[in-house]
C-alpha positions as CSV (number, residue, x, y, z in Angstrom):
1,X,-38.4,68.1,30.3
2,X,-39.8,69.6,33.8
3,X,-42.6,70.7,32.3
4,X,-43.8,67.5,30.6
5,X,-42.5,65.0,33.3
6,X,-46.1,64.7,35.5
7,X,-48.2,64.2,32.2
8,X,-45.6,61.4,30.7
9,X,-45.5,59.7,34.0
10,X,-49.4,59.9,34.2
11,X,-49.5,58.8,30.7
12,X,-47.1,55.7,31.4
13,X,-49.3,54.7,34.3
14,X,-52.3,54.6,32.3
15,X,-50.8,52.0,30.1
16,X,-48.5,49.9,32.4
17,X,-50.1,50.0,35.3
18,X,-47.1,50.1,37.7
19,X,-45.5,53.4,39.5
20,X,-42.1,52.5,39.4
21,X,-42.1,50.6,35.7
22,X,-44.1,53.9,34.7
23,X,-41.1,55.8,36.4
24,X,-38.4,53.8,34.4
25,X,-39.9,54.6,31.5
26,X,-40.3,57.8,31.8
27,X,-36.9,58.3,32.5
28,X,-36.1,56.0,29.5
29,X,-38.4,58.3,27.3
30,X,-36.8,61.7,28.5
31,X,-33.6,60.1,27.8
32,X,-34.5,58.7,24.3
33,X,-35.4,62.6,23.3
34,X,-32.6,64.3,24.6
35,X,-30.4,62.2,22.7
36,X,-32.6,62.4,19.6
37,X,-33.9,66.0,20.1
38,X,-32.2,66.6,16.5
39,X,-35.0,64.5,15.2
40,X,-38.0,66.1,16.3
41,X,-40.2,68.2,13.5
42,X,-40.9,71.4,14.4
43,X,-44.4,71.2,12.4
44,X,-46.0,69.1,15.5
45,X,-45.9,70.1,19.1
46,X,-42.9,68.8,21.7
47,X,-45.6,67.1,24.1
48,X,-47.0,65.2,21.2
49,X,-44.0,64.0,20.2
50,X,-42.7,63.1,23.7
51,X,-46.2,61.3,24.3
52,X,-45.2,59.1,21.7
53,X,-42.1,58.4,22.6
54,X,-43.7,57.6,26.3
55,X,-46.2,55.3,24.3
56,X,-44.3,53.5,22.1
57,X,-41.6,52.8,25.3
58,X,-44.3,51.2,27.5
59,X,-45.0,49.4,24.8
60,X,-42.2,47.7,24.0
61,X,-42.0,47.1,28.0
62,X,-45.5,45.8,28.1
63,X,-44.2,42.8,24.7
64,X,-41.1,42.0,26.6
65,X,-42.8,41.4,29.4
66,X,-44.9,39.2,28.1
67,X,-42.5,37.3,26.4
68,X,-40.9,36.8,29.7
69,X,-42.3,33.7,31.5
70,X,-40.6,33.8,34.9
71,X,-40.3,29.9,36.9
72,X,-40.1,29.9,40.7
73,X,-38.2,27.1,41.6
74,X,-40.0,27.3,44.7
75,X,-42.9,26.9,43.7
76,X,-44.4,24.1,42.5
77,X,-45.7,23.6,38.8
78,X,-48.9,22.3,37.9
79,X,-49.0,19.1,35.3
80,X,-50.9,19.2,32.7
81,X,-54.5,18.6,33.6
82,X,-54.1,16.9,37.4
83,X,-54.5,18.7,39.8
84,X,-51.2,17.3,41.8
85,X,-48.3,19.9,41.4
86,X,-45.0,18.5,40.8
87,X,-41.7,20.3,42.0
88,X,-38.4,21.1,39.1
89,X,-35.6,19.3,40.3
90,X,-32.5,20.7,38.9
91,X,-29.6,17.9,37.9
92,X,-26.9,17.7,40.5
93,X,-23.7,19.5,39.4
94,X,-22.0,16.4,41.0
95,X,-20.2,13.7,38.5
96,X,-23.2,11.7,37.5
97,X,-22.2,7.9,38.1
98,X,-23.9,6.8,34.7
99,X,-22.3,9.0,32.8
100,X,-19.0,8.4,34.0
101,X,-19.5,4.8,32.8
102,X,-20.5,5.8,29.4
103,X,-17.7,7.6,29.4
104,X,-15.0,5.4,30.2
105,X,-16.7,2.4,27.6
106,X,-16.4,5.1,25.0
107,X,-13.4,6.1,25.6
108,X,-12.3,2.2,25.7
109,X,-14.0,1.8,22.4
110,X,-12.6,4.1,21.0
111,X,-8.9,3.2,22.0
112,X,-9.4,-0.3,20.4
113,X,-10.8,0.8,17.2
114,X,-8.0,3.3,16.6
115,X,-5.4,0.5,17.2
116,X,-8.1,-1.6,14.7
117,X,-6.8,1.2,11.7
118,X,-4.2,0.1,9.2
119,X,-0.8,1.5,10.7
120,X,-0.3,4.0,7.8
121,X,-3.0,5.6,8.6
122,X,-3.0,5.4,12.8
123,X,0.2,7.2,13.4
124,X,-0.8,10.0,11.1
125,X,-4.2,9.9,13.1
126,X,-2.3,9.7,16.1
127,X,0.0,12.5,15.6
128,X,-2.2,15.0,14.4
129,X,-5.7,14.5,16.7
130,X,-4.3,13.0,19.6
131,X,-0.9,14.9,20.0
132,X,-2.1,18.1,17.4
133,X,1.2,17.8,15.8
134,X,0.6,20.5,12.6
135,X,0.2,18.5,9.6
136,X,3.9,20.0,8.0
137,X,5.2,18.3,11.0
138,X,3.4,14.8,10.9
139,X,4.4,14.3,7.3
140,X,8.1,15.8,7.9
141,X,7.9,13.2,10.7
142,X,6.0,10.0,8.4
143,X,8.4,11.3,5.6
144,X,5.8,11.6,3.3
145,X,4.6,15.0,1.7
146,X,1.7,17.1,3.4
147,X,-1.0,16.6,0.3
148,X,-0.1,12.6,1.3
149,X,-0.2,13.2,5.2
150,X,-3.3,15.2,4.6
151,X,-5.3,12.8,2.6
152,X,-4.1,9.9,5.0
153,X,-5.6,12.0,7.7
154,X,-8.9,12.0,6.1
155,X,-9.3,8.4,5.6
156,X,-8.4,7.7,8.9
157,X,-10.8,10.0,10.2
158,X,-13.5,8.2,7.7
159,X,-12.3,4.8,8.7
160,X,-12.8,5.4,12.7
161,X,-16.0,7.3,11.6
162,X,-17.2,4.4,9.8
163,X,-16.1,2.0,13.0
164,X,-17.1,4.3,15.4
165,X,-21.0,3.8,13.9
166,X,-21.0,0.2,14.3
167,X,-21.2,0.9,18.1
168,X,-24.1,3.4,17.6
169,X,-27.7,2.4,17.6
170,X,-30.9,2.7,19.3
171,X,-29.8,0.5,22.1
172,X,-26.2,0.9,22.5
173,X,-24.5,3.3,24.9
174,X,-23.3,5.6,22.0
175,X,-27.1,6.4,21.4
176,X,-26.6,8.3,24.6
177,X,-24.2,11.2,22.8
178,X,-25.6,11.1,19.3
């Protein structure tokens, strides 16, 4: 590896341009065929096959790379043709006074369409989404049988699904977590 070090890191200059990437791969190289030494063909030479190694290793540097677009948030970004650049402002990690509204009229929503569901089918809804009671228990509890408690379960999943749309449109606040 001593021998051919200086020519691979020449050889990984030529390609990336950069001493210290060049380095990196080098070393990544000289790793790659001591741990795959049992792989190399004695009917070509060792440089040759360790050039190629170097090679195809810059390489794949060189494609990451530029799939790699890097943003500055110091820097400011241009729009599209103007000339004016225009800063990224991140959203504020503090509880966004909007959303907390949306929020709390869902959740109000919600709480009177679930009392809007036939009784049957609210306390089974009740006891397995709201206080996930396991279903043996909800219909040991209803005293019905689990096939029943299941299948009410579904329907009044369907039936707040179905109530829960009416609230959802282009316009109304629900449009905001569709």
């Amino acid at each position: 590896m001593r021998r051919h070090e200086n020519s691979c890191r020449k050889l990984a200059v030529s390609i990336l341009r950069d001493v210290a990437e060049a380095e990196d791969e080098v070393q990544n190289s000289l790793w790659k065929a001591y741990t795959r030494i049992g792989q190399f063909q004695q009917d070509s030479k060792f440089s040759t096959w360790l050039s190629r190694i170097v090679v195809n290793q810059c390489l794949m540097r060189l494609r990451k790379a530029k799939r790699t677009r890097f943003l500055f948030l110091d820097e400011p970004m241009q729009q599209d043709s103007a000339s004016q650049a225009a800063c990224l402002e991140l959203p504020s990690p503090q509880p966004n006074p909007e959303f907390d509204f949306a929020g709390r009229e869902i959740r109000d929503v919600l709480h009177r369409e679930v009392r809007r569901i036939p009784p049957a089918l609210r306390k089974v809804l009740e006891l397995r989404d709201v206080q996930e009671v396991a279903l043996p228990q909800v219909a040991r509890q209803l005293g019905i049988s689990a096939p029943a408690a299941k299948s009410r379960l579904l329907r009044a999943r369907q039936e707040l699904r179905v109530r829960m749309r009416k609230h959802k449109g282009s316009e109304g606040f629900l449009a905001l977590f569709a």
